[in-house]
DRENPA-3360 file (N, C-alpha, C; in nm, 2 decimals, always signed):
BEGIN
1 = XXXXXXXX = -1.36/-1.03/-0.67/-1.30/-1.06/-0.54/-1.26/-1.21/-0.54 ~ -1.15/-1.23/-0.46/-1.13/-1.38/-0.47/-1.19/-1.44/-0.34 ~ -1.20/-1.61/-0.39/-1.32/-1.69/-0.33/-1.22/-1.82/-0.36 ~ -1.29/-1.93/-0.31/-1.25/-2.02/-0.30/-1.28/-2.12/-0.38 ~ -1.35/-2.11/-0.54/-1.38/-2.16/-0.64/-1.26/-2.23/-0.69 ~ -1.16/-2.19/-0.70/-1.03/-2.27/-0.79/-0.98/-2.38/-0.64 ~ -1.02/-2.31/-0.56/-0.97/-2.44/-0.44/-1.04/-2.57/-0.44 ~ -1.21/-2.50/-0.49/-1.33/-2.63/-0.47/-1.26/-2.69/-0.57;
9 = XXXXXXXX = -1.22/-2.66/-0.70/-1.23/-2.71/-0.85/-1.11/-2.80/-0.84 ~ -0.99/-2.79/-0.73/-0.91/-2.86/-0.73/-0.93/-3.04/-0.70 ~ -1.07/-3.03/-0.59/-1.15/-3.22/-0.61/-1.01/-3.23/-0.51 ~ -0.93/-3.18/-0.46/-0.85/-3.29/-0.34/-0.78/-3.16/-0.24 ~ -0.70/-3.24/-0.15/-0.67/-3.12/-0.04/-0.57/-3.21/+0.01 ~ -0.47/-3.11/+0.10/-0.54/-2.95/+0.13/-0.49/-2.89/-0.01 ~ -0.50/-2.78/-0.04/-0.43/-2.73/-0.16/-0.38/-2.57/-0.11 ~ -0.25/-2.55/-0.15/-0.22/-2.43/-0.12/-0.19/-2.31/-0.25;
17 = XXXXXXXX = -0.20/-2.22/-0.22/-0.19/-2.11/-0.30/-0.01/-2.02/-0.26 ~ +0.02/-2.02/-0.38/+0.17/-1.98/-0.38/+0.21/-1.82/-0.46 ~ +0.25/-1.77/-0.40/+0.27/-1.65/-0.47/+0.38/-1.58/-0.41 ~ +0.43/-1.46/-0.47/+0.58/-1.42/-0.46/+0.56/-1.27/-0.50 ~ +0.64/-1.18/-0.41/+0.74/-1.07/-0.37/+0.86/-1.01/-0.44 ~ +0.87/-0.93/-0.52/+0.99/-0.90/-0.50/+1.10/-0.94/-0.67 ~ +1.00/-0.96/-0.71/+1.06/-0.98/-0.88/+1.12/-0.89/-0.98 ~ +1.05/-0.75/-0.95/+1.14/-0.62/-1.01/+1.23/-0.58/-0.92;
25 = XXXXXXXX = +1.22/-0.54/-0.84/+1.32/-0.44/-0.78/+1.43/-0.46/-0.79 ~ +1.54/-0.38/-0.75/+1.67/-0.39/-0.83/+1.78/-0.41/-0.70 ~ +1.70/-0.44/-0.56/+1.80/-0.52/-0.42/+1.71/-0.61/-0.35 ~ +1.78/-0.66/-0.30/+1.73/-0.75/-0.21/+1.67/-0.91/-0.25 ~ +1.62/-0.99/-0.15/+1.61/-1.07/-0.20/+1.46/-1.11/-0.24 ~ +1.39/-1.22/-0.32/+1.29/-1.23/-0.38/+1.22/-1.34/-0.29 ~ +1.09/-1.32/-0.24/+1.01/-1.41/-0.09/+0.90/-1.46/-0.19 ~ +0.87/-1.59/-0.14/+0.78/-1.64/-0.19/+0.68/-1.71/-0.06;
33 = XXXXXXXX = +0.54/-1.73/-0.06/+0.45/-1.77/+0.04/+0.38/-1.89/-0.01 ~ +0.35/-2.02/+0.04/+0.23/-2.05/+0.03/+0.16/-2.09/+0.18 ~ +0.03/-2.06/+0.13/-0.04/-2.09/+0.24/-0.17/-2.15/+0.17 ~ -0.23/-2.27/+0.32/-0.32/-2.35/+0.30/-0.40/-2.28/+0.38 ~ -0.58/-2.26/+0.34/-0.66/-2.22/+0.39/-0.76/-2.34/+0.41 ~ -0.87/-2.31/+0.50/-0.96/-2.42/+0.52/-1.09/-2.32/+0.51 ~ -1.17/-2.34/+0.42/-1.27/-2.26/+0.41/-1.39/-2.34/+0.51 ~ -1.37/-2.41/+0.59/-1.50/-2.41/+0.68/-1.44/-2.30/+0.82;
41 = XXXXXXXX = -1.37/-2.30/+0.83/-1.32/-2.23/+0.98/-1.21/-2.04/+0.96 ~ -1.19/-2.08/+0.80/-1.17/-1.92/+0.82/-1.26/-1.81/+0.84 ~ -1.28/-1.73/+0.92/-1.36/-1.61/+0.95/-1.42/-1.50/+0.80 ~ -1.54/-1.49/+0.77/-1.62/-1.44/+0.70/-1.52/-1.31/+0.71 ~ -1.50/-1.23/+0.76/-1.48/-1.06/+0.75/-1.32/-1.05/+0.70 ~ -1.23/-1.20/+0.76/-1.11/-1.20/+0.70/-1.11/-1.26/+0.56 ~ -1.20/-1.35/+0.54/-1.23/-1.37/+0.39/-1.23/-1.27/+0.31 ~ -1.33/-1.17/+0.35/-1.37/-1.06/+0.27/-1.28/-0.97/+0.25;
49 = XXXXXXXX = -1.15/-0.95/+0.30/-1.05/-0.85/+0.29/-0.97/-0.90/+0.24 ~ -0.94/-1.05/+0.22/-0.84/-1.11/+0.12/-0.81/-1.06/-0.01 ~ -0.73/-0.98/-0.09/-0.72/-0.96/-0.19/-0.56/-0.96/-0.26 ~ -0.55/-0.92/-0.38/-0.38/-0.93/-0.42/-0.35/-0.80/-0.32 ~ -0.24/-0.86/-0.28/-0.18/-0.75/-0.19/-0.12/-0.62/-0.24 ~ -0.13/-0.58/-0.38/-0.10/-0.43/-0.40/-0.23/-0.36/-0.41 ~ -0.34/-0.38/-0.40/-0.45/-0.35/-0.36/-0.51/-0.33/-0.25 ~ -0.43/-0.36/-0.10/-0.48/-0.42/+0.00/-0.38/-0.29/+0.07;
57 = XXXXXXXX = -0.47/-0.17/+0.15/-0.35/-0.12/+0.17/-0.31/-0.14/+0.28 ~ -0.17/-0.07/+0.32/-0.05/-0.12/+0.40/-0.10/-0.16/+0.56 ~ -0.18/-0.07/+0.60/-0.20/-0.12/+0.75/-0.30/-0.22/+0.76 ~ -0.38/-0.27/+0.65/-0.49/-0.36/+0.68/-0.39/-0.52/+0.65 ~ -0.34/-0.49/+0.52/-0.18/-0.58/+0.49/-0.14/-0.61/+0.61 ~ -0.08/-0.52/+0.69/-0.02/-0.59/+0.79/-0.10/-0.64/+0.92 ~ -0.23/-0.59/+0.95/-0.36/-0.67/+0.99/-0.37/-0.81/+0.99 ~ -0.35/-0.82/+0.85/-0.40/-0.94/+0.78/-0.28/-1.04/+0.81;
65 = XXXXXXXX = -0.15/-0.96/+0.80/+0.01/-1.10/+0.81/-0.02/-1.13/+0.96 ~ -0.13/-1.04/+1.06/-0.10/-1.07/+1.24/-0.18/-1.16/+1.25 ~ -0.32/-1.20/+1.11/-0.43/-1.26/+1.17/-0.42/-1.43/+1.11 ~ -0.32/-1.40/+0.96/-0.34/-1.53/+0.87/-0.30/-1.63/+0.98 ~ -0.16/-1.65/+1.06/-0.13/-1.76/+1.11/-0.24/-1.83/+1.18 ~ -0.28/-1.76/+1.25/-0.43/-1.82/+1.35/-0.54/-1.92/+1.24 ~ -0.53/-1.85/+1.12/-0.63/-1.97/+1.05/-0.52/-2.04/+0.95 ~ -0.44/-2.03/+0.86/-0.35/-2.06/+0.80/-0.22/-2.14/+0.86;
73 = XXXXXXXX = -0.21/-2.26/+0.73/-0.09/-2.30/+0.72/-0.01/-2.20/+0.67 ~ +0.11/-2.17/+0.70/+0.20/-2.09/+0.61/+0.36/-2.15/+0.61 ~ +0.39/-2.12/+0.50/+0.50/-2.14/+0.44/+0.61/-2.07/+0.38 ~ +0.71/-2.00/+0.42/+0.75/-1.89/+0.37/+0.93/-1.94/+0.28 ~ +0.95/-1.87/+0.15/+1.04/-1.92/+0.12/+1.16/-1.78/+0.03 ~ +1.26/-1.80/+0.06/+1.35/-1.68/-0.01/+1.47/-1.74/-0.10 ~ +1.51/-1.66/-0.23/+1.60/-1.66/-0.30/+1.73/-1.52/-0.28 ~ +1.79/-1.57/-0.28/+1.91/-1.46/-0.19/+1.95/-1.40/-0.36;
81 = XXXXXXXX = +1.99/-1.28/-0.36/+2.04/-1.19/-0.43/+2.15/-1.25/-0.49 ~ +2.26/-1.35/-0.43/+2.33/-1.44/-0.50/+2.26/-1.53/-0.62 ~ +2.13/-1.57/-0.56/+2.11/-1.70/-0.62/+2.00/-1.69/-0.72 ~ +1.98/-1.51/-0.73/+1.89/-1.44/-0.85/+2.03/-1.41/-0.92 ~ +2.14/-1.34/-0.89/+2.24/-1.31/-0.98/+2.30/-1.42/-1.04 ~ +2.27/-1.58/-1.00/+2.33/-1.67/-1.07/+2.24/-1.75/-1.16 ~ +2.12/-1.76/-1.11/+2.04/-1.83/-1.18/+1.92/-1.76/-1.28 ~ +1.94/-1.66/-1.27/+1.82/-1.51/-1.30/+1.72/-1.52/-1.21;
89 = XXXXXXXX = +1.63/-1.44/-1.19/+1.53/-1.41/-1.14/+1.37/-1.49/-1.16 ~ +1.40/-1.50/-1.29/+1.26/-1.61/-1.29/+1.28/-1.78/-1.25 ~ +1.42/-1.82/-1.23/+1.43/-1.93/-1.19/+1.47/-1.94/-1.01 ~ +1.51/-1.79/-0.98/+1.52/-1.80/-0.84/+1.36/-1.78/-0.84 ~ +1.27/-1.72/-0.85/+1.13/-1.71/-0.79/+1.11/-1.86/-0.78 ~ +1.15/-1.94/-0.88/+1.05/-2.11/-0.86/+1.12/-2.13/-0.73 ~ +1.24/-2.16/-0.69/+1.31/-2.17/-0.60/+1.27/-2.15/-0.45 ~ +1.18/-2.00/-0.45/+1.17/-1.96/-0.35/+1.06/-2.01/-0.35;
97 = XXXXXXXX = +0.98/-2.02/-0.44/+0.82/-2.08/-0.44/+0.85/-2.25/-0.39 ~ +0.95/-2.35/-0.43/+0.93/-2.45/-0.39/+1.02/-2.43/-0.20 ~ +1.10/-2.36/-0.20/+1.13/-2.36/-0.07/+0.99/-2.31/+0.02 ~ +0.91/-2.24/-0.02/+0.77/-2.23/+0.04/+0.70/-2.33/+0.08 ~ +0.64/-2.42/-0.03/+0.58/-2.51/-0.01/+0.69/-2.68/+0.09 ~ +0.80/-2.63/+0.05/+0.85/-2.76/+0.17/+0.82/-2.69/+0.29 ~ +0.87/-2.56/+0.34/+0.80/-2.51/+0.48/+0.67/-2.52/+0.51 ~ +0.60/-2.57/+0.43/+0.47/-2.58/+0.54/+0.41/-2.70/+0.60;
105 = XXXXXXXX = +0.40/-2.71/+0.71/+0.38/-2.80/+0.82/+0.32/-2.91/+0.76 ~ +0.21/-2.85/+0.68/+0.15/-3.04/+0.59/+0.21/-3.01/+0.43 ~ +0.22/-3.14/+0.37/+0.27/-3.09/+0.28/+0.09/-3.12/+0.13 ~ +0.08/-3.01/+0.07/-0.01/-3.03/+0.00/-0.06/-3.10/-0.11 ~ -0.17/-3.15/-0.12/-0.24/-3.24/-0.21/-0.19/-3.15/-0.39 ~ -0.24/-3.01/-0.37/-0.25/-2.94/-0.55/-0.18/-2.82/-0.44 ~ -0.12/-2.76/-0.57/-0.07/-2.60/-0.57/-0.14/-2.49/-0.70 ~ -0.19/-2.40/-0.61/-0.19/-2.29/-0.74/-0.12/-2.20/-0.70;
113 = XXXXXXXX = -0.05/-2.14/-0.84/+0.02/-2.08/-0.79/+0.03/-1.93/-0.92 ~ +0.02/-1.84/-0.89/-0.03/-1.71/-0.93/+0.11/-1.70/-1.04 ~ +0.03/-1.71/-1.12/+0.14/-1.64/-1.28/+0.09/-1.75/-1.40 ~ +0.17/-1.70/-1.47/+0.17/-1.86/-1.62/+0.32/-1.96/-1.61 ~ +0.37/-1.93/-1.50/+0.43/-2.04/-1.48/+0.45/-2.17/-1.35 ~ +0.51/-2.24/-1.36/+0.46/-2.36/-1.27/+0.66/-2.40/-1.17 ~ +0.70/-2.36/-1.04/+0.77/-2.46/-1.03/+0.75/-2.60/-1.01 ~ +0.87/-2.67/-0.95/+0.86/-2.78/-0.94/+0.83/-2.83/-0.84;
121 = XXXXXXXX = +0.68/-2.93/-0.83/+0.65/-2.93/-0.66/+0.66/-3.05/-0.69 ~ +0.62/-3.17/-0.54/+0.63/-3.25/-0.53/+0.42/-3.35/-0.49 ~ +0.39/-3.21/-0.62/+0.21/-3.23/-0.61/+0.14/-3.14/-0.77 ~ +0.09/-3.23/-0.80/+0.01/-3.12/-0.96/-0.01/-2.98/-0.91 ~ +0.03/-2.91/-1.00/+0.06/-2.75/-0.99/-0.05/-2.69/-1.08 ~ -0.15/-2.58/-1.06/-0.19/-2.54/-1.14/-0.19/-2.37/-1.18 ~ -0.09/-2.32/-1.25/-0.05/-2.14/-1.25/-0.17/-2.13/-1.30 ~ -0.23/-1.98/-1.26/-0.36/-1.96/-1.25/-0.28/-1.78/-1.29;
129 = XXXXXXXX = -0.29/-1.72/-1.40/-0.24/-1.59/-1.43/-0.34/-1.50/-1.32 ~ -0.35/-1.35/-1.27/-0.41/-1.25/-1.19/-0.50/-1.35/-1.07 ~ -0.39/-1.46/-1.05/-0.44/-1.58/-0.92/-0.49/-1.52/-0.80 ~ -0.39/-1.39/-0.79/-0.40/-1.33/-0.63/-0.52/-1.24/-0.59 ~ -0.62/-1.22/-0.74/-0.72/-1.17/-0.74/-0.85/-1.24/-0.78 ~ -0.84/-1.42/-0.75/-0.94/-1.56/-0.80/-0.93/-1.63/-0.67 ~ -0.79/-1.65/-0.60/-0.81/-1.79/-0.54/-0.76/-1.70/-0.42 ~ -0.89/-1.73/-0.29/-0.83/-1.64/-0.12/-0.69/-1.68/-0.10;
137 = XXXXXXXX = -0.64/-1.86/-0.15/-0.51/-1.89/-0.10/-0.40/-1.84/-0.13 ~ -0.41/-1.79/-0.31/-0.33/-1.69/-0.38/-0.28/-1.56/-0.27 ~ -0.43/-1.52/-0.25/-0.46/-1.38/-0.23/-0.38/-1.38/-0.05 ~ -0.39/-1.43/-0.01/-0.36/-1.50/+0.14/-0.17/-1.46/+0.12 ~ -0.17/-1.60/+0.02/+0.04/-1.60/+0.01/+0.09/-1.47/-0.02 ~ -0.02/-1.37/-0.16/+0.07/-1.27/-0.18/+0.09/-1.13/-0.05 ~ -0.06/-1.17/-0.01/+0.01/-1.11/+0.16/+0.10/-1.13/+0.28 ~ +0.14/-1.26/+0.26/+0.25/-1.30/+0.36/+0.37/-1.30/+0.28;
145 = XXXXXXXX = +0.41/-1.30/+0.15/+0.50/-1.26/+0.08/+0.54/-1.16/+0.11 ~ +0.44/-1.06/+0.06/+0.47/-0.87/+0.04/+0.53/-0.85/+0.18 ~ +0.41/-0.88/+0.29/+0.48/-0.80/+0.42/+0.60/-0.88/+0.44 ~ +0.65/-0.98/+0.45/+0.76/-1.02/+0.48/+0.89/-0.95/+0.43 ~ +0.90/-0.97/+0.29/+0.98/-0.87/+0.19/+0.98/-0.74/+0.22 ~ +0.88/-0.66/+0.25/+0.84/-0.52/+0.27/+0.96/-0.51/+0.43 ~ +0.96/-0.55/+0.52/+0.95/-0.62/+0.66/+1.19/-0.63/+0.62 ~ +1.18/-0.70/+0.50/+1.32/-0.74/+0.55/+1.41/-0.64/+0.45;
153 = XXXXXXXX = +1.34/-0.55/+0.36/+1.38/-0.44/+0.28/+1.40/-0.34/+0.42 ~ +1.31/-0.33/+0.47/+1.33/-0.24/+0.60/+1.46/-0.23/+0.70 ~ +1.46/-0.34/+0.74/+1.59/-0.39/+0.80/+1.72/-0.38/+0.73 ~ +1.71/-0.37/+0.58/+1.84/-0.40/+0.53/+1.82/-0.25/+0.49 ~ +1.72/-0.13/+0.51/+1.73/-0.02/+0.53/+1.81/+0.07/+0.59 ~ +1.82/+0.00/+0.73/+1.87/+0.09/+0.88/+2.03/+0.03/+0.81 ~ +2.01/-0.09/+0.78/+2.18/-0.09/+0.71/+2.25/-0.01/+0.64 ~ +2.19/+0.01/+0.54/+2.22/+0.09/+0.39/+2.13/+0.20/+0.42;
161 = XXXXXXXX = +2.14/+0.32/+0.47/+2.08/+0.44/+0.48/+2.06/+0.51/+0.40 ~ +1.97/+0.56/+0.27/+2.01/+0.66/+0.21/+1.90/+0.61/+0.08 ~ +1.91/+0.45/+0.05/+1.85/+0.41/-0.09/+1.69/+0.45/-0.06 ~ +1.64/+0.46/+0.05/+1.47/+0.44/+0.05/+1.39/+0.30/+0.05 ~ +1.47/+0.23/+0.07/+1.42/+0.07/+0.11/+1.32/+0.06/+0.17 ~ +1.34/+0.14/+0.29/+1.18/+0.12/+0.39/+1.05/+0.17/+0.32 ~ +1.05/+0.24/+0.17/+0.98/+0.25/+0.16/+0.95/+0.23/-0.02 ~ +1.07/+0.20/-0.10/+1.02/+0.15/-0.23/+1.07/+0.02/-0.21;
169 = XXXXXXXX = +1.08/-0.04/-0.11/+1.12/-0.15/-0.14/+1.23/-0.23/-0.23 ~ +1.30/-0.16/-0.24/+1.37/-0.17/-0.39/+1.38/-0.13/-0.51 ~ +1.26/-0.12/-0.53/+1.29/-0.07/-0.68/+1.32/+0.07/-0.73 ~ +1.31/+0.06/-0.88/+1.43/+0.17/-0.92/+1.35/+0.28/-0.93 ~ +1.31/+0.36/-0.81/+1.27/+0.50/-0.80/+1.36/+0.56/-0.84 ~ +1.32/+0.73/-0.83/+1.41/+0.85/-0.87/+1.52/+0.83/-0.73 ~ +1.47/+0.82/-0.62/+1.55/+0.79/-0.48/+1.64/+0.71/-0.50 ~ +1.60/+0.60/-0.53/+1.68/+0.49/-0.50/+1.81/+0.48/-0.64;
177 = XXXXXXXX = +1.80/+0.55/-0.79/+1.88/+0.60/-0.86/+1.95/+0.70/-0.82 ~ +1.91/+0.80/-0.76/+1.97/+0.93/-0.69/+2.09/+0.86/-0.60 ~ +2.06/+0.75/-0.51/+2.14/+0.68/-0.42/+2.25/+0.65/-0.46 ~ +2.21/+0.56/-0.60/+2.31/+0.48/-0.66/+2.41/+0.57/-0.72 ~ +2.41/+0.66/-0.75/+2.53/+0.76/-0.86/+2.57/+0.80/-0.69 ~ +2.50/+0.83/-0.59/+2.60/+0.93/-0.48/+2.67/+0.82/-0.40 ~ +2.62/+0.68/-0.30/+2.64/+0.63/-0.24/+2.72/+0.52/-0.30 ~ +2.66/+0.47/-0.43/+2.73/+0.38/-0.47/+2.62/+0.24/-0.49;
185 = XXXXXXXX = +2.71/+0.10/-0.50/+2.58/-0.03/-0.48/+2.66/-0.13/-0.40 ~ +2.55/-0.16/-0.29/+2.58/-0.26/-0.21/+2.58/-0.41/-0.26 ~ +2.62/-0.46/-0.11/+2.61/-0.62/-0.12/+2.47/-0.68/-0.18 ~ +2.37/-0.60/-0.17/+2.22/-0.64/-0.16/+2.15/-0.59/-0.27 ~ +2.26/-0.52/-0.41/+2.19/-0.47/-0.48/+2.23/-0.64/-0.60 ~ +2.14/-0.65/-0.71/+2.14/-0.73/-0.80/+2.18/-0.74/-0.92 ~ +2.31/-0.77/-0.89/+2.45/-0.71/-1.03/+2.36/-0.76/-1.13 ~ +2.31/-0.83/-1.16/+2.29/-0.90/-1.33/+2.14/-0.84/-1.39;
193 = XXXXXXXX = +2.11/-0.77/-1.26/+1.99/-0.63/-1.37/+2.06/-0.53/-1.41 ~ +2.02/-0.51/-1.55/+2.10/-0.39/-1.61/+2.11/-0.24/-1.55 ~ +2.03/-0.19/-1.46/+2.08/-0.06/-1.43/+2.20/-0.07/-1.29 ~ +2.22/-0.21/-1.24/+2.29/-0.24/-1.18/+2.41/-0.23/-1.20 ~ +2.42/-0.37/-1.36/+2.52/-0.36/-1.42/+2.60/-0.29/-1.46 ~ +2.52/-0.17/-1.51/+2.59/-0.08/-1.63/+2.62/+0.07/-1.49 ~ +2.58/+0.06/-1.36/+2.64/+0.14/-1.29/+2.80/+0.11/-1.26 ~ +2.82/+0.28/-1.29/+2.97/+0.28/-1.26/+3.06/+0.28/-1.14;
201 = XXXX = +2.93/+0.29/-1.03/+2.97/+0.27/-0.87/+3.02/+0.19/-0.79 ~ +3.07/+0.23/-0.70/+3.15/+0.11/-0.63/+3.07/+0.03/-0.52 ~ +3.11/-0.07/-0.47/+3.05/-0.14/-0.36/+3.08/-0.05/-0.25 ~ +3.00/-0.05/-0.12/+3.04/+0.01/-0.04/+2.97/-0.12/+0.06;
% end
């Protein structure tokens, strides 16, 4: 369970924990979180439910996105489906990850940030691989990531009727392929992944 060991080990503050949304799927855009926690004043029972958010399931997840602001700094940050089709996907995630960390109200002393890679902050970074399951602040962002993402796949749902957004979020289910041969591929799908690419559908 994650704890707040890689936060102590950091020796300065505040330190935030960064993590991100939305890397496979084949629409929409890619959300990244960081949030600062304060381990004298966050609540014991919200502690304990902190975990990587694909483990955390959906109604306690979104629990958790109603309760973080009350103790949490948060920071939320997005790469638009343009700016993954032009720059790929692993460099729009840094992007969103450093647009996260400018949105947060203080700016932080260290970052960890869940993977083996590091963007570019304006503070020592430390990528911490299965982070969202070590450090609560990891564990924290990948929950205000997911539901956010989860939250704007939805909405761009009631738009595009038909792919199953509201509920794979994007990615390339049997549904959301079924979609793509009958409906076609929208503004919000991401030409420069190959099942994208190599579809012979039209925009609609």
């Amino acid at each position: 369970m994650p704890n707040f060991s890689l936060e102590r080990s950091c020796k300065q503050g505040p330190v935030a924990g960064i993590d991100e949304a939305g890397r496979g799927p084949w629409a929409g855009p890619v959300v990244a979180a960081a949030v600062i926690l304060d381990e004298r004043t966050l609540p014991k029972d919200i502690a304990r439910q902190l975990d990587d958010s694909k483990v955390v399931p959906p109604p306690l997840r979104s629990e958790l996105f109603g309760l973080l602001p009350l103790y949490a700094l948060i920071g939320v940050g997005h790469a638009t489906v343009e700016e993954i089709d032009s720059h790929n996907i692993l460099q729009a995630t840094m992007l969103a990850m450093a647009r996260a960390v400018q949105r947060l109200p203080v700016a932080p002393a260290f970052a960890l940030v869940d993977g083996n890679r590091s963007p570019a902050l304006p503070c020592p970074v430390r990528p911490v691989v299965k982070g969202d399951g070590l450090s609560l602040s990891i564990a924290a962002a990948s929950i205000i990531a997911k539901v956010t993402r989860d939250r704007i796949m939805a909405d761009l749902a009631r738009q595009h009727p038909g792919y199953g957004w509201e509920h794979n979020a994007g990615y390339g289910t049997a549904e959301h392929q079924a979609a793509l041969k009958r409906l076609g591929i929208t503004p919000h799908h991401r030409q420069s992944f190959r099942p994208i690419s190599e579809s012979q559908t039209t925009i609609y």
